[in-house]
C-alpha positions as CSV (number, residue, x, y, z in Angstrom):
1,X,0.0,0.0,0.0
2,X,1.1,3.7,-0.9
3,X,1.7,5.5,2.3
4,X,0.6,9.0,1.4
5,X,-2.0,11.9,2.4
6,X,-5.0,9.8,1.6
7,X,-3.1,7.1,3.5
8,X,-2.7,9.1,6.8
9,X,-6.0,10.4,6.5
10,X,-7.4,6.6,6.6
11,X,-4.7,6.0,9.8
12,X,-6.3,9.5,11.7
13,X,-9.8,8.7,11.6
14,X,-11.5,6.1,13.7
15,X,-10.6,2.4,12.9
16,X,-14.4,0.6,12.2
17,X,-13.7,-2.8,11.5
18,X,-15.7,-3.2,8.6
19,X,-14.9,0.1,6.9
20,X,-11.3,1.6,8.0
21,X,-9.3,-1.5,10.1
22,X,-6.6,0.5,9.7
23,X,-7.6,4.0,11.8
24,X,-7.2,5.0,15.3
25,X,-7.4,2.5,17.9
26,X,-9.1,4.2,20.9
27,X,-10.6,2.9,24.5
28,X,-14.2,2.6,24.2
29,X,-14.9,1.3,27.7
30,X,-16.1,4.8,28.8
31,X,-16.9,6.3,25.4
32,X,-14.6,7.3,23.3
33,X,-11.6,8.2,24.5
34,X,-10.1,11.5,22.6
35,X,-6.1,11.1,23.7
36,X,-5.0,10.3,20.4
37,X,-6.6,12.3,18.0
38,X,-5.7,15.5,20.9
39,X,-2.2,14.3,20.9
40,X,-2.0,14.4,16.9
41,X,-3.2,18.0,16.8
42,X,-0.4,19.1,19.4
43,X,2.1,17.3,17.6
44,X,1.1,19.1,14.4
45,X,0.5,22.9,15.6
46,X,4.0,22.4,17.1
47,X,5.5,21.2,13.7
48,X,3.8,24.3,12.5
49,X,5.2,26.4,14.9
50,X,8.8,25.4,13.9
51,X,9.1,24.4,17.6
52,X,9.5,20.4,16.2
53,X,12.4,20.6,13.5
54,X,13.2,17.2,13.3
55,X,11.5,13.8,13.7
56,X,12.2,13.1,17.2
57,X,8.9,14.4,18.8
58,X,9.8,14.6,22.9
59,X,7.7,14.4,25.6
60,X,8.4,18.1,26.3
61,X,6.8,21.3,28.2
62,X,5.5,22.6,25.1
63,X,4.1,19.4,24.1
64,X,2.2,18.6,27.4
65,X,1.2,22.2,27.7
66,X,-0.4,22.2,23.8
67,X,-2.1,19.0,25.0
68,X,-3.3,20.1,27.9
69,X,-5.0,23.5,26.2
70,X,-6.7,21.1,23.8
71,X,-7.5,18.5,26.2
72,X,-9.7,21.3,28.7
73,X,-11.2,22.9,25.6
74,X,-12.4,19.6,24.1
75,X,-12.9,17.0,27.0
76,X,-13.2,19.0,30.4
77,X,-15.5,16.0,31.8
78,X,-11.9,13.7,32.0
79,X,-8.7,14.3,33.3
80,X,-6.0,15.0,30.6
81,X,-3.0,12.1,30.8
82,X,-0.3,12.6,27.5
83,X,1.2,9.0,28.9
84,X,-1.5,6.8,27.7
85,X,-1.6,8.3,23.7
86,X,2.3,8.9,24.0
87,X,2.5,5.1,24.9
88,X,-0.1,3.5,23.2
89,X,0.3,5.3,19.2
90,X,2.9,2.7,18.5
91,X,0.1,0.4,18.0
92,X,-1.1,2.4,15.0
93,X,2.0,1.6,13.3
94,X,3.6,5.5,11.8
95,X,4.5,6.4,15.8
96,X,8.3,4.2,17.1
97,X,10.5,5.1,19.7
98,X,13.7,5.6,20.7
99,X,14.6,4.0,23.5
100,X,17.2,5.9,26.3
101,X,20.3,3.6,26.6
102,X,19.7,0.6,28.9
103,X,16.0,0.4,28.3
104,X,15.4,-1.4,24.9
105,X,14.2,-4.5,26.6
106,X,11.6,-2.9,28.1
107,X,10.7,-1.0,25.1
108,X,10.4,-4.1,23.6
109,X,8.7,-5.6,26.5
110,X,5.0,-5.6,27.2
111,X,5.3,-3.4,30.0
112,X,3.0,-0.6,29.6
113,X,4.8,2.8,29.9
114,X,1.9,4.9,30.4
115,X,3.3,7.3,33.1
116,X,5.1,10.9,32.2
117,X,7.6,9.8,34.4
118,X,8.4,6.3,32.7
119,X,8.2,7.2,29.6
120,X,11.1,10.1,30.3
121,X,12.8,7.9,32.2
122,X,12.5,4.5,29.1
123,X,12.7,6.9,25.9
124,X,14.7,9.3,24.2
125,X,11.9,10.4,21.4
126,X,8.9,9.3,20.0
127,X,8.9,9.3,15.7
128,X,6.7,8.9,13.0
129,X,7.2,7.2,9.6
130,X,9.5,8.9,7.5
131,X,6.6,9.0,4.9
132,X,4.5,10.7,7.4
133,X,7.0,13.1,8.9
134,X,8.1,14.6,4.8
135,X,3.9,15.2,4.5
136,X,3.6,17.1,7.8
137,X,6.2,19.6,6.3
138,X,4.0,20.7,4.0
139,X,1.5,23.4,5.6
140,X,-1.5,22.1,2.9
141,X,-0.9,18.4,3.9
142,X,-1.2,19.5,7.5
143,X,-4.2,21.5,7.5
144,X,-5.4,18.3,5.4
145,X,-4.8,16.2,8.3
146,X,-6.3,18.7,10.8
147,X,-9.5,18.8,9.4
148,X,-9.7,14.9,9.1
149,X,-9.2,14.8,13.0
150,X,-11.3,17.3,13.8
151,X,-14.3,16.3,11.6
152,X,-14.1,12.6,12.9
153,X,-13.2,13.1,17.0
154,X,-14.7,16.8,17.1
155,X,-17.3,17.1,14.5
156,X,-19.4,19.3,17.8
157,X,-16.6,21.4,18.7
158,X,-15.9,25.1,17.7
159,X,-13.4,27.1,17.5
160,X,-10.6,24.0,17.2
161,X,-8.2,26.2,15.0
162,X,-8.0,29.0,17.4
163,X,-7.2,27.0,20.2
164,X,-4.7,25.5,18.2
165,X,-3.4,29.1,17.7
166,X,-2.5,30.0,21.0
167,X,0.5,29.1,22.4
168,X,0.1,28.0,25.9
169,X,3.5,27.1,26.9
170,X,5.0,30.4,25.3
171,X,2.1,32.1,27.8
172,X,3.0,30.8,31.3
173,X,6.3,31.8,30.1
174,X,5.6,35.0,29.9
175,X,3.3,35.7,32.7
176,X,6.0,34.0,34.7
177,X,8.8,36.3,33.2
178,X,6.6,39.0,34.3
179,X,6.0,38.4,37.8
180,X,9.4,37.4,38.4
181,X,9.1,33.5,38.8
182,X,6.4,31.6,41.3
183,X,6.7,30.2,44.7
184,X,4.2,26.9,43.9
185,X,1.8,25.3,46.5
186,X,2.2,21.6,46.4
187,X,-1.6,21.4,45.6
188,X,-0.7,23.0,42.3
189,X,1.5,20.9,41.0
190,X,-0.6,17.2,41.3
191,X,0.3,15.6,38.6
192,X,3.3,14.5,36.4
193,X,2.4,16.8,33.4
194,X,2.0,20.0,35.0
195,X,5.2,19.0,36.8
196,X,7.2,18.2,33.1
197,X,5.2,22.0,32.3
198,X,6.9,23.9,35.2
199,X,10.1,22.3,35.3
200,X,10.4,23.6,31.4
201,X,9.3,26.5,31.9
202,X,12.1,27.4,35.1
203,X,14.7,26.1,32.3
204,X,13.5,28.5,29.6
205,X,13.2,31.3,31.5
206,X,16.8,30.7,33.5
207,X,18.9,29.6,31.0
208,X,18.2,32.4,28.5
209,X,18.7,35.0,31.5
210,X,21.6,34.1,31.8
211,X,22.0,34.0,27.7
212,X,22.6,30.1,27.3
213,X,25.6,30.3,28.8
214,X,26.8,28.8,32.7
215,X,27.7,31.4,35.0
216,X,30.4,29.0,36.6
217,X,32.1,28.4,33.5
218,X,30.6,30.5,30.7
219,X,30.6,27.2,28.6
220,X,27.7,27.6,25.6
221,X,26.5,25.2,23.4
222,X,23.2,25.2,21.0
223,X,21.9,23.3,18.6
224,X,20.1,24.5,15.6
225,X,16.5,23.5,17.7
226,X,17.8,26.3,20.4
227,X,18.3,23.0,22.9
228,X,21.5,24.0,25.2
229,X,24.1,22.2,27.8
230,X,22.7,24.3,30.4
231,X,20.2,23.6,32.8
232,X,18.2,26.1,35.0
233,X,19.4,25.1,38.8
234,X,17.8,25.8,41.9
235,X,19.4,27.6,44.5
236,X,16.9,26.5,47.3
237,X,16.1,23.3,46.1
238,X,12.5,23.0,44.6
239,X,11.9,20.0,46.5
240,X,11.9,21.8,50.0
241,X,11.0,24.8,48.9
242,X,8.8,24.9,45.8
243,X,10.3,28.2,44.7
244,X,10.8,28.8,41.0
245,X,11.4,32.5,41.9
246,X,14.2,33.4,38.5
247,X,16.5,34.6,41.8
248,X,16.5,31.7,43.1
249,X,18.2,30.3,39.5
250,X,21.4,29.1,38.0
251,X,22.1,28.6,34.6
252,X,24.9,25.7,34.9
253,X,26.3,23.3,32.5
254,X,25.8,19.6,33.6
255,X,28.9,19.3,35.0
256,X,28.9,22.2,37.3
257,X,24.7,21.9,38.2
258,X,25.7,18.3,39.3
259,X,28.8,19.7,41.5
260,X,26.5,22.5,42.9
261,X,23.5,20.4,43.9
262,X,26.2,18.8,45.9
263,X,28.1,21.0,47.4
264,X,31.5,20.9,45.8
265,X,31.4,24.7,45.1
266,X,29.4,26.9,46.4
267,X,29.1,31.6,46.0
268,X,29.2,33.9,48.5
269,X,27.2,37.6,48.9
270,X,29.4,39.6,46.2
271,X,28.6,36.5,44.1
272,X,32.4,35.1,44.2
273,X,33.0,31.5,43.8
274,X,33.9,29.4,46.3
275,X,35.1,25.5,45.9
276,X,35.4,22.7,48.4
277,X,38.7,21.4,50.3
278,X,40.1,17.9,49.4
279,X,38.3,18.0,45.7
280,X,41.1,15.6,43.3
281,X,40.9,17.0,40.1
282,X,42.2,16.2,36.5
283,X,41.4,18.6,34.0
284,X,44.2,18.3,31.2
285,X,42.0,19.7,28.6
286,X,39.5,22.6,30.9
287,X,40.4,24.7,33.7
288,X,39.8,23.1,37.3
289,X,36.9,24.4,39.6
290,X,39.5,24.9,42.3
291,X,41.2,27.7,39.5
292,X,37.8,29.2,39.7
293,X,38.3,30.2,43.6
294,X,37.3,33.8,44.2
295,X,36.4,34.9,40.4
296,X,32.5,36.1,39.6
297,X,30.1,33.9,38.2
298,X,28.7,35.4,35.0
299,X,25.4,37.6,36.2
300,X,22.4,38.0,34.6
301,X,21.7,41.7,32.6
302,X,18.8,42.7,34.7
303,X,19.9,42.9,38.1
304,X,16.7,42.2,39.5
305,X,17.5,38.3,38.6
306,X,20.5,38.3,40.6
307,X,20.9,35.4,42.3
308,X,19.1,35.8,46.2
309,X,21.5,36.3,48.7
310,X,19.3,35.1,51.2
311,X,18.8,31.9,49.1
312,X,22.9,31.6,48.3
313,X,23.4,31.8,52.4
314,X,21.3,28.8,52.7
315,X,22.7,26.8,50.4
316,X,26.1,27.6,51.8
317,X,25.2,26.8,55.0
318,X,23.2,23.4,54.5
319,X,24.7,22.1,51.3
320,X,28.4,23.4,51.0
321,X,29.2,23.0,54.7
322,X,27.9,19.4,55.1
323,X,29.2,18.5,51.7
């Protein structure tokens, strides 16, 4: 069989055994469940968006939060859960994964990866047929596909294509970038999507305050996607404190959010760098932390994102002392 528009349009509407065996297989149990055909539409609005450049579709921020828009405007009688269609699409043959290293037996498996948290944890990306991925570069073939999921799973819905429009990842951004960062309540954050949501958004917001770059050892890299080696660190660690305040972050490279978190280096009030005694280093090729002793870490340009003092006493006092 030819894998092409009229192909994928067969695959995206509902499989009926008599008529299209080869569509959508959804849960019935409870009606029909709608986690596909939403995941489909957030997959394509983000290809669209140019924030999915290449066929390896991850269970991202902006991915749950697109999901999750759709998911309250189009079924707000269930709760939204990406795991279950992120899982269970490789059943309908275009979706595979890529498995993180050490987990292709259970990939292979029949265990049942359904949670956020497994499914980070087992693979690397998700991808479609490379048929499927060269249609959905064209905008025509897309909108193609759009329609065909909305007239078949949302034939009583309006409005679809301006939900589709608004980016709801891109907004918490900004409101947080506005208000400085957020201190959450626990009760806000009760589930493993909006926790993949916020944790994003802290690493957006950090890293490019800091422009991409660690402010230990002003090491940048980016990819042509915008994806970075730094990560957005707490300060006050988000466990104890739930405090995504931009003060209270760190744009580090892997090597020196690790050694941070741990208490091998710590900064002091006039933001200088301190290391810890009886460190053994070999660094043939970089410069040792222990070289770094009493130089500035690389500051944000606003000065209203410096790094809390408050925040860097406590983590001098209860992470670089007992460390």
């Amino acid at each position: 069989m030819i894998k092409d528009l009229a192909y994928y349009c067969k695959k995206f509407a509902p499989r009926i055994k008599q008529t299209n065996p080869s569509g959508l297989n959804v849960n019935r149990s409870l009606g029909t469940a709608p986690n596909k055909p939403i995941l489909l539409l957030s997959i394509i609005e983000l290809i669209s968006r140019g924030e999915i450049r290449k066929n390896q579709i991850l269970l991202s921020g902006e991915l749950v939060a697109t999901f999750m828009n759709l998911w309250r405007h189009l079924e707000p009688t269930r709760k939204p859960d990406i795991g279950q269609p992120f899982f269970y699409l490789r059943s309908d043959g275009f979706w595979h994964f890529q498995p993180n290293p050490g987990f292709e037996l259970a990939i292979n498996s029949k265990a049942k990866l359904v949670s956020a948290g497994a499914i980070k944890q087992a693979i690397e990306y998700a991808y479609l047929d490379d048929k499927l991925w060269q249609i959905l570069q064209d905008s025509h073939n897309r909108s193609v596909l759009i329609q065909v999921l909305i007239d078949e799973w949302f034939s009583g819905a309006s409005n679809i294509e301006g939900i589709l429009q608004v980016n709801a990842f891109a907004e918490l951004q900004e409101e947080l970038e506005r208000a400085g960062g957020k201190i959450y309540q626990p009760s806000e954050l009760d589930s493993e999507q909006k926790i993949i949501v916020r944790d994003a958004a802290f690493r957006k917001i950090v890293t490019a305050t800091y422009n991409f770059s660690c402010a230990f050892c002003g090491h940048q890299i980016l990819d042509i996607n915008g994806q970075g080696i730094v990560d957005g660190a707490h300060i006050l660690p988000f466990s104890k404190f739930y405090d995504d305040k931009i003060d209270n972050g760190l744009a580090l490279c892997k090597t020196h959010h690790w050694a941070f978190d741990r208490g091998w280096f710590s900064i002091e009030d006039d933001y200088s760098i301190i290391v810890m005694d009886g460190l053994r280093e070999q660094a043939p090729n970089c410069k040792p932390m222990h070289d770094f002793v009493g130089e500035q870490i690389m500051l944000p340009a606003q000065t209203q994102y410096y790094p809390r003092v408050e925040a860097l006493k406590w983590h001098r006092e209860n992470i670089f002392n007992a460390a």
